[in-house]
C-alpha positions as CSV (number, residue, x, y, z in Angstrom):
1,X,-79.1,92.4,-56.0
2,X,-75.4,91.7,-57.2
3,X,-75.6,92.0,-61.0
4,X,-73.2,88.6,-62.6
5,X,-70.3,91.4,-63.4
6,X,-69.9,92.1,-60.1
7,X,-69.7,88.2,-59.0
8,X,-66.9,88.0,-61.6
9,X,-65.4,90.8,-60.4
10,X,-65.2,89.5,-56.9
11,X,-64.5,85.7,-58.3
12,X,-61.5,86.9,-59.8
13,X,-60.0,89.3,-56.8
14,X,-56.4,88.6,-56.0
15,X,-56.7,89.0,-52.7
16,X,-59.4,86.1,-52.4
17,X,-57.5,84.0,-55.2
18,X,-54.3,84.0,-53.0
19,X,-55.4,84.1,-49.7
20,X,-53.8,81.4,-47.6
21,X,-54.9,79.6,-44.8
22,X,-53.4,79.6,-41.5
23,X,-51.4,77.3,-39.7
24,X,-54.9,76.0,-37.6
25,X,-56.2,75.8,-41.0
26,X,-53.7,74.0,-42.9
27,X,-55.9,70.3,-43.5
28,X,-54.4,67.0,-42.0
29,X,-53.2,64.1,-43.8
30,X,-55.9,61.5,-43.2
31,X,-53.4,58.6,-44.8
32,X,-53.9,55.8,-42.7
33,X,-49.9,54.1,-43.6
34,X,-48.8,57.6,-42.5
35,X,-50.3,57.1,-39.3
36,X,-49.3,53.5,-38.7
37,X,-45.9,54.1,-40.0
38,X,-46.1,57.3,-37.1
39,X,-46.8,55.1,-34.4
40,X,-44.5,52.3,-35.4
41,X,-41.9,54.7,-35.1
42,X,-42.9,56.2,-31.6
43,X,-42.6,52.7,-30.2
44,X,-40.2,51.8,-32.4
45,X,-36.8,51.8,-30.0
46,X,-38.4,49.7,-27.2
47,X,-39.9,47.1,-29.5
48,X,-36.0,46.6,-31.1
49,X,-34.6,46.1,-27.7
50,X,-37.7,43.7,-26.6
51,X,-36.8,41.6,-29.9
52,X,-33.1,42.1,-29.3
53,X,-34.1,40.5,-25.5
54,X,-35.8,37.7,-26.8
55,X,-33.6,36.7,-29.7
56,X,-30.5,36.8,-26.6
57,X,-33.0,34.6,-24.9
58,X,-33.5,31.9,-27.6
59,X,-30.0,31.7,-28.6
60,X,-29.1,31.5,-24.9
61,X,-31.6,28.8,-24.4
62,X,-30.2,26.8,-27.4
63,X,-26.6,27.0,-26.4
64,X,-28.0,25.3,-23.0
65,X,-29.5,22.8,-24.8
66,X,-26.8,22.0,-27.0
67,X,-24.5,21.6,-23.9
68,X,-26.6,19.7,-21.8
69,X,-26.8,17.2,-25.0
70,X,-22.7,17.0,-25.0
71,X,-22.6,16.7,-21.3
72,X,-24.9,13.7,-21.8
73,X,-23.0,12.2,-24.0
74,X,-19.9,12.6,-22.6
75,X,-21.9,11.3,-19.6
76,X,-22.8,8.3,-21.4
77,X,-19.1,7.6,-23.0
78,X,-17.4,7.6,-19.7
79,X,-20.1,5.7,-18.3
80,X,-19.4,3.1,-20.8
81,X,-15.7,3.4,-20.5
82,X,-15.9,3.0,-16.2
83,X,-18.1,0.0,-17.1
84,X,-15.1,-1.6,-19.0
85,X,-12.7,-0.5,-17.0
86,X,-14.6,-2.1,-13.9
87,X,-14.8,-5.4,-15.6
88,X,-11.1,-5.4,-16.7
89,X,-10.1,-4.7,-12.9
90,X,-12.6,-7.4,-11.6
91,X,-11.0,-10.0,-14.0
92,X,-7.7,-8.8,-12.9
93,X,-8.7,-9.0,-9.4
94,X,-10.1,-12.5,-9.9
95,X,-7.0,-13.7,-11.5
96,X,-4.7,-12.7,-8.9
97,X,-6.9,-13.7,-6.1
98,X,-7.1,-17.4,-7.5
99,X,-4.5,-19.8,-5.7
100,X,-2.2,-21.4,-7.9
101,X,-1.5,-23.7,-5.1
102,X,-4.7,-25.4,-6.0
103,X,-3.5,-26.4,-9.2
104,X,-0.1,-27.6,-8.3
105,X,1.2,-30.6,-8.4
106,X,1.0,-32.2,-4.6
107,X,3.7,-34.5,-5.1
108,X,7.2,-33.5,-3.9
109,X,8.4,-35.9,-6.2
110,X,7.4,-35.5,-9.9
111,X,10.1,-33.2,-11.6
112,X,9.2,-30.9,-14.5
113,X,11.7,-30.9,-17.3
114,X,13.0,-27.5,-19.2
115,X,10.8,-26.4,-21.9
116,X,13.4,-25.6,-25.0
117,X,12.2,-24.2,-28.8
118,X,14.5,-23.0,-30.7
119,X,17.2,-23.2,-28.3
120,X,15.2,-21.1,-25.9
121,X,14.6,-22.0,-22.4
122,X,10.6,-21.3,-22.5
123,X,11.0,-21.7,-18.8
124,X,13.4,-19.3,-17.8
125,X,10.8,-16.4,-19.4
126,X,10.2,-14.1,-16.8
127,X,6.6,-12.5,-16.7
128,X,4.8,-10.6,-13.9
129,X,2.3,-13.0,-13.7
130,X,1.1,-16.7,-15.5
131,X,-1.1,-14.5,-18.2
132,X,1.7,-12.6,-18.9
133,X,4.1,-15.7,-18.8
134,X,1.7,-17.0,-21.7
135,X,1.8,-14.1,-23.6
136,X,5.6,-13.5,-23.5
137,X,5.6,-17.5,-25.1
138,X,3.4,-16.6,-27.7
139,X,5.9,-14.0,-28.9
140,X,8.5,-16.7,-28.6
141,X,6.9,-19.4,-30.7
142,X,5.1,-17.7,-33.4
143,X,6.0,-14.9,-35.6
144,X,3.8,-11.4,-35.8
145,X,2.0,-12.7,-38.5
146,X,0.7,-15.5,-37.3
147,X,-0.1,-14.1,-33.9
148,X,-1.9,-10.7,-36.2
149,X,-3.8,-13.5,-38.4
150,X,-5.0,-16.4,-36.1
151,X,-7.3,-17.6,-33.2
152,X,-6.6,-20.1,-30.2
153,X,-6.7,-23.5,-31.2
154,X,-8.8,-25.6,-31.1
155,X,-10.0,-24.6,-34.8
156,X,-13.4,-24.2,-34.8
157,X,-15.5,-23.9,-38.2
158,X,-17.7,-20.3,-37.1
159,X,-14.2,-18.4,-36.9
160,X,-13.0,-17.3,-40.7
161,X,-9.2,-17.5,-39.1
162,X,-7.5,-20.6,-38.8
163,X,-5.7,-21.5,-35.3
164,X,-2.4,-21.1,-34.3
165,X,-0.1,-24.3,-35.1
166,X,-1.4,-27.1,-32.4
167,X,1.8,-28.6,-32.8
168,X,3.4,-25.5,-31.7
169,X,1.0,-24.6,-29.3
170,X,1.9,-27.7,-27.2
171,X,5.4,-25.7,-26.5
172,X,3.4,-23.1,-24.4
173,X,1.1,-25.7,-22.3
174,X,4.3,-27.7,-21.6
175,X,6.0,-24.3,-20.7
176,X,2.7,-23.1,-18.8
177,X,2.8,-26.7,-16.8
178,X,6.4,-27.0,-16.1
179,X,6.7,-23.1,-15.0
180,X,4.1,-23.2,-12.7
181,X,4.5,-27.3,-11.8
182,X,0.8,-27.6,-12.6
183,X,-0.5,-31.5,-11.6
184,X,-1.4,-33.0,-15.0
185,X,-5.2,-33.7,-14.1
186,X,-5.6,-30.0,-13.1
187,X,-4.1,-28.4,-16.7
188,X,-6.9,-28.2,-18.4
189,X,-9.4,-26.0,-15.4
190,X,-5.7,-24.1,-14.9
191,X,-5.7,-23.0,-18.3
192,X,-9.2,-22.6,-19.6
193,X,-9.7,-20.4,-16.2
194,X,-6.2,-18.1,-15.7
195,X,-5.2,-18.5,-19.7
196,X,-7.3,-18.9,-22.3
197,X,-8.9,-15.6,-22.3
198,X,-5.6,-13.9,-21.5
199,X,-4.8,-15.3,-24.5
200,X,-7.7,-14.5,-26.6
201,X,-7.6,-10.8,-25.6
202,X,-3.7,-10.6,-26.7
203,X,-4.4,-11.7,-29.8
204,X,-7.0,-9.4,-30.8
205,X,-5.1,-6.0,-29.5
206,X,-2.1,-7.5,-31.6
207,X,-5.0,-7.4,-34.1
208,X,-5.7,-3.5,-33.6
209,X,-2.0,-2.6,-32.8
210,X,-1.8,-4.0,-36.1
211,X,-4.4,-2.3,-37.9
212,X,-3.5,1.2,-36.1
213,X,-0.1,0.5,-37.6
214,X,-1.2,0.0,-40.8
215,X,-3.2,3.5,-41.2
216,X,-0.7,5.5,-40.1
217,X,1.5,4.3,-42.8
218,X,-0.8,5.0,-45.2
């Protein structure tokens, strides 16, 4: 039996004290982080380029819908734009396809005098056609401010702008009826059909030229 010096004795041997295990031996980290953050970065290059793939993806999938939205609206703008353009050619073609002979005077007899304001010869005004006859009289009789501030007359109390000068305006349907040799019973349906909104539609783009003017002085 091993007496208690003897235990000592061998408890405090070097060669037990220091002894050191071998590399089998050596004891394993059981951190779990250690061996999450080890298999994170095993997989970690093919998981980057599958995020990489999909963050291409979404980014190449919102540029597509971004463009398809500008295409539509670009779409939508010319669409608009044909539309108005379609209508201005119809009313063009309308008003050159309507026969002026219709409107004319029948009689080879009645003679239509000059048309003179301002010692100009309102009749001698050449235009391209009647609507541009009627404009090119406008610019005659009134000055840019009136044409830039006022509606066709008759005045009517839902417009805020007053009318152009009747009295003045009778210069153009003289002009109109003497250029043109329009019968006196047929004025009215001559000019409310091939003139009026001829008219109307100069006087509002002098209206924006005027307004376009205006902010580029500014």
């Amino acid at each position: 039996m091993l007496s208690v010096a003897t235990l000592n004795s061998y408890r405090n041997s070097p060669d037990l004290s220091k002894k050191s295990r071998t590399p089998q031996q050596k004891r394993i980290s059981l951190d779990p982080l250690a061996k999450l953050n080890h298999r994170i970065s095993a997989v970690h290059p093919e998981t980057e380029k599958t995020i990489d793939d999909l963050q291409r993806n979404i980014q190449a999938s919102s540029l597509i819908k971004h463009i398809d939205i500008q295409f539509k609206t670009i779409r939508q703008e010319n669409e608009k734009q044909y539309m108005l353009l379609s209508k201005k050619i119809d009313r063009k073609n309308q008003f050159n396809a309507i026969d002026l002979s219709s409107f004319r005077e029948s009689s080879q007899d009645q003679k239509f005098d000059d048309v003179i304001y301002n010692n100009i010869n309102l009749t001698r005004i050449r235009a391209k056609n009647v609507g541009d006859y009627g404009r090119q009289v406008l610019r005659k009789i009134f000055s840019d401010e009136e044409l830039i501030s006022s509606i066709l007359p008759p005045e009517g109390h839902q417009y805020a702008r007053k009318p152009l000068d009747v009295e003045k305006f009778e210069f153009l349907h003289n002009a109109l009826r003497s250029k043109y040799h329009i019968a006196a019973d047929r004025y009215d349906e001559f000019y409310n059909k091939l003139i009026r909104l001829k008219l109307a539609e100069f006087l509002s783009n002098e209206r924006k030229h005027h307004r376009k003017r205006s902010e580029q002085n500014v």
